[in-house]
N, C-alpha and C positions, 0 to 999 in steps of 0.2 A: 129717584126721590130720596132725601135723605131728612133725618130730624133734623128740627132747626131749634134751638134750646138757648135762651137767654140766661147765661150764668150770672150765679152773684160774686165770685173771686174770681182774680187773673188767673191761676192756677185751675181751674177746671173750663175757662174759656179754651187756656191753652192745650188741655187734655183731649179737649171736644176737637179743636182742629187739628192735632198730630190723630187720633184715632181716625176722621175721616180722609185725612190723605195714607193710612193707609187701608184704608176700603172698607174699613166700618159702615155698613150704613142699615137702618133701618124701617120696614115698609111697613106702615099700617097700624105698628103698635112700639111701645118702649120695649128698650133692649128687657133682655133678661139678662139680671144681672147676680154672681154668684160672688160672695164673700168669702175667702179661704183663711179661716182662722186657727192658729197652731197653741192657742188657747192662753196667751198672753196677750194681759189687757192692754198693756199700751199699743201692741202691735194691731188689735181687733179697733182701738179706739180709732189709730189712723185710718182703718180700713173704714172705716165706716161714716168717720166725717167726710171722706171724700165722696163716700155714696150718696151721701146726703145732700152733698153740697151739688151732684149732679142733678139731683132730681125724679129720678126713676127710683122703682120699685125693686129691693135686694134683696138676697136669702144668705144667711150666712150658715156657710158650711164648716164645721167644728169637725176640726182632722186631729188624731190618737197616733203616736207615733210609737216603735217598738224604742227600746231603748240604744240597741245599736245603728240607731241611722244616724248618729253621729259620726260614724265611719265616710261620711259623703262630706263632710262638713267642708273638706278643706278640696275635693275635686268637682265639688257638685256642678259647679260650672263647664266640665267639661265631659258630663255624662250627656247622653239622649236624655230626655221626657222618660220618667218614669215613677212610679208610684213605690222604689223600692223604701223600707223601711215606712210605710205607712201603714196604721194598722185598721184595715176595712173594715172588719166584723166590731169595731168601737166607735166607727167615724161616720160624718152624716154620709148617705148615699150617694156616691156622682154617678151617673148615668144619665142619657138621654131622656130629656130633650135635652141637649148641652146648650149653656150660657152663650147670649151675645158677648158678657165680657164679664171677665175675672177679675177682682182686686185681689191683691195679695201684699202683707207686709213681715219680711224676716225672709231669712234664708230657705225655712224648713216647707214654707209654701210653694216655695216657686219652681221647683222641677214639677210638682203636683201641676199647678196651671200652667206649664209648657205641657202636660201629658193629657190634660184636660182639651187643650186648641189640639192637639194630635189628633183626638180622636173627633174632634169634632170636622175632622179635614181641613183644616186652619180657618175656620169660619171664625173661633172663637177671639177676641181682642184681649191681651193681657195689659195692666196695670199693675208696676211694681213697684214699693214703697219697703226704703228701708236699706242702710249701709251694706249686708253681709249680702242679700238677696236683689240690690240694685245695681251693683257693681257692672257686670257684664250688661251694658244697656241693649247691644244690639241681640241678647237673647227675648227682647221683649217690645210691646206698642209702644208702651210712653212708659217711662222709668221718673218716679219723685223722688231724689235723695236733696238735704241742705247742703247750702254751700260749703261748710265745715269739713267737709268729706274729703276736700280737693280732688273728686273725680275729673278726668279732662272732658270738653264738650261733646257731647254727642247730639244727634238729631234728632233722636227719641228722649232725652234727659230736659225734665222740668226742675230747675232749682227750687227751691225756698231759704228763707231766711234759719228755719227751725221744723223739727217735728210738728206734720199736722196736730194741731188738735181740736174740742169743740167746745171751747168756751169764747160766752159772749154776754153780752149786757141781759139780756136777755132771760140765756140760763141761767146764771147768777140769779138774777132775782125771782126767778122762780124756786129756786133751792134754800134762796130766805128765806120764802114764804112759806115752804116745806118744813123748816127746821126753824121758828122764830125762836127758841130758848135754845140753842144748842150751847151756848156761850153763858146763859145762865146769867148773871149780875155779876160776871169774873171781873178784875178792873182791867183800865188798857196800861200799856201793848200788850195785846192780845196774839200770842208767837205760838202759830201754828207750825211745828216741827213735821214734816214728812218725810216718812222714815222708809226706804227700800233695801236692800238685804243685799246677800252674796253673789256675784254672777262670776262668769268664768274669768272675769280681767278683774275684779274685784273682794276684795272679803270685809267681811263684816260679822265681827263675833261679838260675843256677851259681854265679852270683858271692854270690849271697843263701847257697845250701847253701854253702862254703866259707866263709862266716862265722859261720852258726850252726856247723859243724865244728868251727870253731878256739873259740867258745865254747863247746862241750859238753865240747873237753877241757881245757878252765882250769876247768870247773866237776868233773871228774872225779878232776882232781889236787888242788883242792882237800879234797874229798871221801875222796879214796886210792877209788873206786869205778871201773869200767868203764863203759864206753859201746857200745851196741848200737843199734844203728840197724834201723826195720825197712821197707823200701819197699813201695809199695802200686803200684797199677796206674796209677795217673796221673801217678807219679812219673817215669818216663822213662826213658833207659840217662845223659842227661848231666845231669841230676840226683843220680843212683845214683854215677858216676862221679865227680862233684865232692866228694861224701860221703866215698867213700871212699877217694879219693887225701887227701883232710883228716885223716881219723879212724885211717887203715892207717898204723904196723903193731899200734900200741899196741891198738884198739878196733873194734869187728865191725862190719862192714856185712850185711846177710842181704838181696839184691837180688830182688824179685819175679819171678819168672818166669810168664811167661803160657802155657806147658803143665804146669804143678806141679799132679801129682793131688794132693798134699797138703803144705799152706801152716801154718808154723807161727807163724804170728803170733799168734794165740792163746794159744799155748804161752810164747811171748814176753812177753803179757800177764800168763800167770798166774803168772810166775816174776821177774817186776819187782819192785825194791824203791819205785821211783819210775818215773811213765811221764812222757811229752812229749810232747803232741802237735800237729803243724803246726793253724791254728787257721781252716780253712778248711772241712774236712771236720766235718760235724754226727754221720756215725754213726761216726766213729772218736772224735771226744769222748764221744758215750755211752756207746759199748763202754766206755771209758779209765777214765769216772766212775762205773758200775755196779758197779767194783771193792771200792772202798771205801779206794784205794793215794792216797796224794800224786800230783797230777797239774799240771801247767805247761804251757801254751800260749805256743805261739810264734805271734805274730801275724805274718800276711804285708800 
């Protein structure tokens, strides 16, 4: 006996039938399902639209890493299952009862859920999402990378056009409704700038943000429009700072804060005439593109 689950996108019809060919199957109740999160939002947002999008009930498990498990970075695909460089005593609990099936999105998750199906005696189903951690498909059930990637085909690999992610008519207009002055009486175009920070293939300094700054407002008065700026978690406080001693008094900065039960950059999105965004981050361009709004990348 197996569930039988009427999906809403192609992409998780096709998840539901490569998991049950291979031996997935569930008796009596929905899977349990574990979410393995290495604490970066774009990576947790994919993980999670997909859980959503399946329809069962998930727990997300937030993993601590030491600092030197970046020493795996570049063999981690050809280790066993293991938890090295995980740090337990900061991370949620894994232990029995183990998951019908694990999401995971990045690299730093997925030896974790290979050691996670280990111990569960390979009961467990993995889903992997994500360029560095989907590569090796046949270490895993079904593997989500975009086509952008040009990995070759495999039997477990679902394409997409783009990074998952969770906007729709829907949310949108619920984050309107949430935020009806976030905009205030500013005039239009209304150029929501979304701004993301340094990563290892990328940089992005102060002196870089004060001169897109002084670009966004020669493009603003050109325009007679406003500029709103919206920073994300990698952005930094002297990032945020450069921004907005640039852009202050004339045009908004809205700086992330990292205990904010509720973030309106969403809101931000859905009320853009024009968005921008830093050209480094893959799901703040998908979000940005999903729209259907004028969109500019700033290359770092």
């Amino acid at each position: 006996i197996h569930w039988r689950f009427v999906f809403h996108t192609q992409t998780s019809k096709g998840i539901s039938q490569k998991l049950i060919r291979c031996g997935g199957h569930w008796i009596g109740h929905p899977p349990r399902i574990w979410i393995l999160s290495d604490g970066k939002v774009g990576h947790t947002t994919q993980s999670e639209v997909l859980a959503k999008s399946l329809g069962w009930p998930y727990e997300i498990k937030q993993l601590r890493f030491y600092g030197w498990h970046k020493i795996q970075k570049l063999l981690w695909g050809l280790f066993p299952p293991n938890i090295i460089g995980l740090n337990r005593v900061r991370s949620s609990p894994l232990c029995s009862p183990w998951p019908d099936l694990v999401i995971s999105t990045g690299w730093r998750p997925a030896p974790i859920a290979r050691w996670i199906r280990e111990q569960s005696q390979e009961r467990t189903r993995i889903i992997q999402l994500g360029r560095k951690g989907g590569g090796p498909a046949d270490l895993f059930d079904v593997v989500i990378t975009p086509t952008y990637y040009g990995f070759p085909p495999h039997p477990h690999r679902i394409e997409t056009i783009a990074p998952l992610n969770g906007i729709s008519h829907e949310s949108l207009e619920t984050v309107r409704q949430r935020w009806p002055d976030l905009f205030g009486n500013a005039p239009h175009p209304r150029i929501v700038f979304v701004v993301g920070g340094s990563t290892a293939r990328f940089k992005f300094t102060p002196e870089m943000a004060r001169g897109i700054g002084n670009q966004l407002k020669d493009l603003a008065e050109k325009c007679h429009g406003k500029i709103f700026a919206v920073t994300s978690p990698r952005t930094g406080k002297d990032l945020s700072h450069a921004l907005e001693s640039t852009l202050a008094p004339d045009h908004f900065v809205h700086k992330w804060q990292p205990n904010q039960s509720d973030n309106p950059y969403f809101a931000y999105l859905a009320g853009a005439d024009v968005i921008i965004v830093t050209g480094e981050s893959e799901s703040m361009l998908a979000e940005a593109v999903s729209l259907g709004k004028p969109v500019y990348i700033v290359p770092l």
